[in-house]
Structures are given as structure tokens and as C-alpha cells.
N, C-alpha and C positions, 0 to 999 in steps of 0.2 A: 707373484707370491700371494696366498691367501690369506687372509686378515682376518684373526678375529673381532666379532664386534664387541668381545669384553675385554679391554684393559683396564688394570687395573692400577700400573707404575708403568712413570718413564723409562725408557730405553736409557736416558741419560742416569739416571739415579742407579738403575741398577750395574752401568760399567762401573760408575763411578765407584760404589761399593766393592765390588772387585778387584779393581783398582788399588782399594785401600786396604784389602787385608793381606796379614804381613807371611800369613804360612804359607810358604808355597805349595803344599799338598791340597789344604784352601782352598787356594788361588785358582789352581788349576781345576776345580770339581765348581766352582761357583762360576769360572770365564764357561765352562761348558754349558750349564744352566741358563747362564743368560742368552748364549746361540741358541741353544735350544728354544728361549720362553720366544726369544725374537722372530725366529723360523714360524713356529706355530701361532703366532701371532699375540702373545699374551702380553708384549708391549707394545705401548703407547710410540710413535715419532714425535715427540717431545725431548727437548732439550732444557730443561728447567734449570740445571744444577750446572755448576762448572765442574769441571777435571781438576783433579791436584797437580801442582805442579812435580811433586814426587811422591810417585806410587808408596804402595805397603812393601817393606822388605824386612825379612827375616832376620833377627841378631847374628846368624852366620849362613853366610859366609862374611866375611872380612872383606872389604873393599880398598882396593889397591889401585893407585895409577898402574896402568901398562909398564911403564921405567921399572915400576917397584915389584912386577909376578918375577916369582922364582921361576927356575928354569924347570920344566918341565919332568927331563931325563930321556932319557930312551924310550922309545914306545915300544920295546918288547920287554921294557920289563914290567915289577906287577908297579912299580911305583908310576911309570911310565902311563899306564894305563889307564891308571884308577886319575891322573891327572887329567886325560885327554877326554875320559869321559864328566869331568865334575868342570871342565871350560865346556865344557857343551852343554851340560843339564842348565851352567850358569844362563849362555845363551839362550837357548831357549825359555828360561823362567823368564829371564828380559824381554823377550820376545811378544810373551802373552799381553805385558805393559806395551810395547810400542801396538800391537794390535788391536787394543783395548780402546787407546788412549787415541788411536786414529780415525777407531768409531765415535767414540764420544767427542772428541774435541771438536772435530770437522762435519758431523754428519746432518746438521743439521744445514748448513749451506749445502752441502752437497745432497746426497738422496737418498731414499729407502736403500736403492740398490745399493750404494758404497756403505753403508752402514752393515745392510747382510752380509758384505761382501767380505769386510773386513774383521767382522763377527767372528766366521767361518775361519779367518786365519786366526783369530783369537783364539778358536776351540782346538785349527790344527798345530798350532805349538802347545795348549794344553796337553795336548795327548801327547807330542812328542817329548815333553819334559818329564810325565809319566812315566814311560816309554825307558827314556835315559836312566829315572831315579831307581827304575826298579832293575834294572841292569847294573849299574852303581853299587847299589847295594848288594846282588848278586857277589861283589867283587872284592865284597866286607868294607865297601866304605858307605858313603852317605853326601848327599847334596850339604852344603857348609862345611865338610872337615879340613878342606882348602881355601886359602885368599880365592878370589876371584876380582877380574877388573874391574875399574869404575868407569868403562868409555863409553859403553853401550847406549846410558841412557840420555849422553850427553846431545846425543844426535837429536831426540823429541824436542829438548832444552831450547837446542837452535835453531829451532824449526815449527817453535808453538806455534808462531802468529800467522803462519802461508800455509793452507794445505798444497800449495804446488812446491814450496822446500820438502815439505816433508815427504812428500810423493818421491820425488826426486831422488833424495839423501837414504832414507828408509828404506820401503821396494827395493829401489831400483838402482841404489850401489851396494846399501849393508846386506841385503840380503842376496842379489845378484851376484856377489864375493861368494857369497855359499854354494853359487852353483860353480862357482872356479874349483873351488879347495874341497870340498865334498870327496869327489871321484878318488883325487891320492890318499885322505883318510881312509875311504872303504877300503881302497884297496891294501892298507896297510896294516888294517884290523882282519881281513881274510886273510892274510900273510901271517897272524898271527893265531888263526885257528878259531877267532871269535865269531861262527856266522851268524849267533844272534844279534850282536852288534852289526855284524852287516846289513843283517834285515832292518834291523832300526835305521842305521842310515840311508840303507835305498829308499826304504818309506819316505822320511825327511828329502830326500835329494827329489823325490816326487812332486812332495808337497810343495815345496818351496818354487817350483816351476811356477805352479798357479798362483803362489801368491804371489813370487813378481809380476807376472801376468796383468793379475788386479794393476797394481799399482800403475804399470805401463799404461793401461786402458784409459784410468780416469785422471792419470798425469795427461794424457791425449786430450780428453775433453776437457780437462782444464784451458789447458794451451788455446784450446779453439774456443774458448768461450772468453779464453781474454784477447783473443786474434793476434796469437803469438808463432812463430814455429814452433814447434814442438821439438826439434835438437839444440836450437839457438837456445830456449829456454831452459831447457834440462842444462847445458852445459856451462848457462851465468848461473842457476840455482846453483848449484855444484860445485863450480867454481868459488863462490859467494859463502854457501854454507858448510860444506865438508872440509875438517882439516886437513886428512888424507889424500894420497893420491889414489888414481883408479888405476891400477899395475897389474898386469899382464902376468901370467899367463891366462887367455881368457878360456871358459871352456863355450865354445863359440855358438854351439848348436842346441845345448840347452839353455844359454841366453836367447836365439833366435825364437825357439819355442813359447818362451815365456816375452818375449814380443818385444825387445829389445836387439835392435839392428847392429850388425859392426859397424855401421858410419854413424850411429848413436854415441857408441864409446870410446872407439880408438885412438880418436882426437886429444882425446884427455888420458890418454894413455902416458 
């Protein structure tokens, strides 16, 4: 990476401030700037500031336990729709925070490279939320005009104190899920004649390869750097911190890709 020799703010201050602001349109044009100032070098590796324990969020959407989301409907129709794309723009806004929050929290034990690394996934759910909102909108609705859940960000919650939980729990289950259930959504958005929605999620189904990836990589040099195995360990993190099961059906080949084994998972299957 080449470095400038002018900084002039931390890399911490500036997630941080991202972090905290509450408009997700914001949100997502300021996480890009700071990948960007970090790429070309215009921050500092300095960790000065701490993280909030909870990011900026917009007065709507409405946050709901999981027990308490309405049902859905059908995904052919329009209510159907406009639901299944406002749980995903949810996710992904969420997203930008678990990415955000992984550079800033940890990066400073860890390295220049995990800090770019997860930058990067910070700027690729920026764009992907984009992405969603203005599709969303297309569809006459809007990010907020739905509840959305409140479990997403419980996982950061659980996981402040370890970057090897949160490696673990983040990457490399919540998001590894995405490569399971991805493939039936797309295909049930083409079934429905949307292929700009399909593009968006093949995109996404792309991206999310490498950012599990990342995660796998430096959950690995974790391991080795506390002279652990590295499945023994993922699967007491896991164990330990995730309420959830890991439940099958897996899609096996785009976890393999993004560097997670079946004798990684199955176990906790």
C-alpha cells in the first residue's frame, strides 16, 4: 500500500465519525470517503478514539425483535417485494457498521492490512445499500417505511472484547449465511421478471465471497498467533458467542471459495 507522508486525521476518528452519523444516505457516502482517504493514504494508523458502543441510526426504520417482524407475504407480490428488498437494504445499512466497527475497533492490534481490508468491505456494503435503496425506491417505497429487526447488531455487542469472536461470529457465520440463501432469493427475483434486482444481488453474492475470505484469512492468523487450531477455535468461538445454529443447507462451493472448509462447519451443523 503506498502511504502518504501527509496525514492529517486518524483512521480511528474518521470510522468513528461514520459510525455516528445517523442518515443512512450519509452513512454510506462518508464509509466510502474514509476507504478511499485510507487507500490513498490521507490517514494516519492511529487509534486515538474509541468506537461507540452503538452506531448512528436513523428514526426509521422501527426496530423490532425477530419474534415481533410481520410476516413478509408472498414474494410475487408488490407487498411481497417491496418487503424483501427493505430486509435487505436493512442488512446491508447494518453491515456498513459491523465493517466499520471491525476496522476501528480491532485494527489497531491487528494491521494496516486488516484495517484496508475491512475498509473495503465497509465501502462494499456502502455501495450495496445504495444499490438496494435506489431499487427500493424504484418500487415506490423507501428504506424506513418497514419495521426492521434488531439482531444484527447484537452480534458486534457480543463480540467487542475478542477480535477472534468477532472474526468468527461476523465473516464467518453472519455473513457465510449469505452465501447459503443468496442463490434462492436471486433466483426468485428472476422468476419474478426483476433482472435489475438480480444484478444487484449477483453483485452482492460476489462481494460477499471476499469479504468472507478476509475474515477466514485473519481469523487463521489469529489462531496461529495464539497457537490454537484454527477449527477447534472457530467452533468454541461459536459455540460461546453465537445464539444461533449454523443450519444447513450449505452452498458448499461458494463457502470453499471464500476459504471456509466443510470440515470447518458441518460439525456445528
Amino acid at each position: 500500500m503506498s502511504r502518504s507522508p501527509v496525514k492529517t486525521r486518524s483512521v480511528a476518528s474518521a470510522i468513528r465519525e461514520a459510525l455516528l452519523e445517523c442518515d443512512p444516505r450519509a452513512k454510506a457516502m462518508m464509509t466510502r470517503k474514509v476507504a478511499r482517504d485510507w487507500r490513498l493514504g490521507r490517514l494516519s494508523f492511529v487509534f486515538d478514539v474509541a468506537m461507540p458502543t452503538v452506531p448512528g441510526r436513523p428514526e426509521a426504520p422501527e426496530l423490532l425483535p425477530p419474534s415481533r417482524m410481520p410476516k413478509r407475504g408472498k414474494g410475487g407480490s408488490e407487498r411481497g417485494r417491496i418487503a424483501l428488498w427493505h430486509a435487505l437494504a436493512h442488512i446491508e445499512f447494518v453491515a456498513i457498521d459491523l465493517a466499520l466497527d471491525m476496522a476501528g475497533r480491532f485494527g489497531g492490534e491487528m494491521d494496516e492490512r486488516f484495517v484496508g481490508d475491512f475498509l473495503s468491505v465497509a465501502a462494499d456494503e456502502a455501495m450495496h445499500y445504495a444499490l438496494i435503496d435506489r431499487h427500493l425506491r424504484g418500487l415506490g417505497s423507501h428504506y424506513g417505511a418497514l419495521p426492521a429487526h434488531d439482531g444484527l447488531w447484537e452480534a458486534a455487542g457480543k463480540t467487542s472484547h475478542d477480535v477472534a469472536a468477532r472474526l468468527a461470529v461476523v465473516p464467518m457465520v453472519l455473513e457465510a449465511r449469505g452465501l447459503d440463501v443468496t442463490p434462492a432469493t436471486l433466483d426468485r427475483v428472476k422468476a419474478n421478471g426483476d433482472e435489475r434486482g438480480a444484478r444487484i444481488l449477483q453483485r452482492i453474492l460476489d462481494d460477499e465471497i471476499r469479504h468472507v475470505r478476509f475474515g477466514a484469512i485473519h481469523f487463521a492468523e489469529v489462531a496461529e498467533r495464539l497457537n490454537e487450531s484454527r477449527n477447534d477455535l472457530w467452533k468454541t468461538l461459536v459455540s460461546r458467542h453465537f445464539g444461533g445454529a449454523v443450519k444447513p443447507p450449505f452452498n458448499d462451493s461458494a463457502r470453499l471459495a471464500a476459504g471456509l472448509p466443510r470440515d470447518l462447519y458441518a460439525s456445528l451443523a
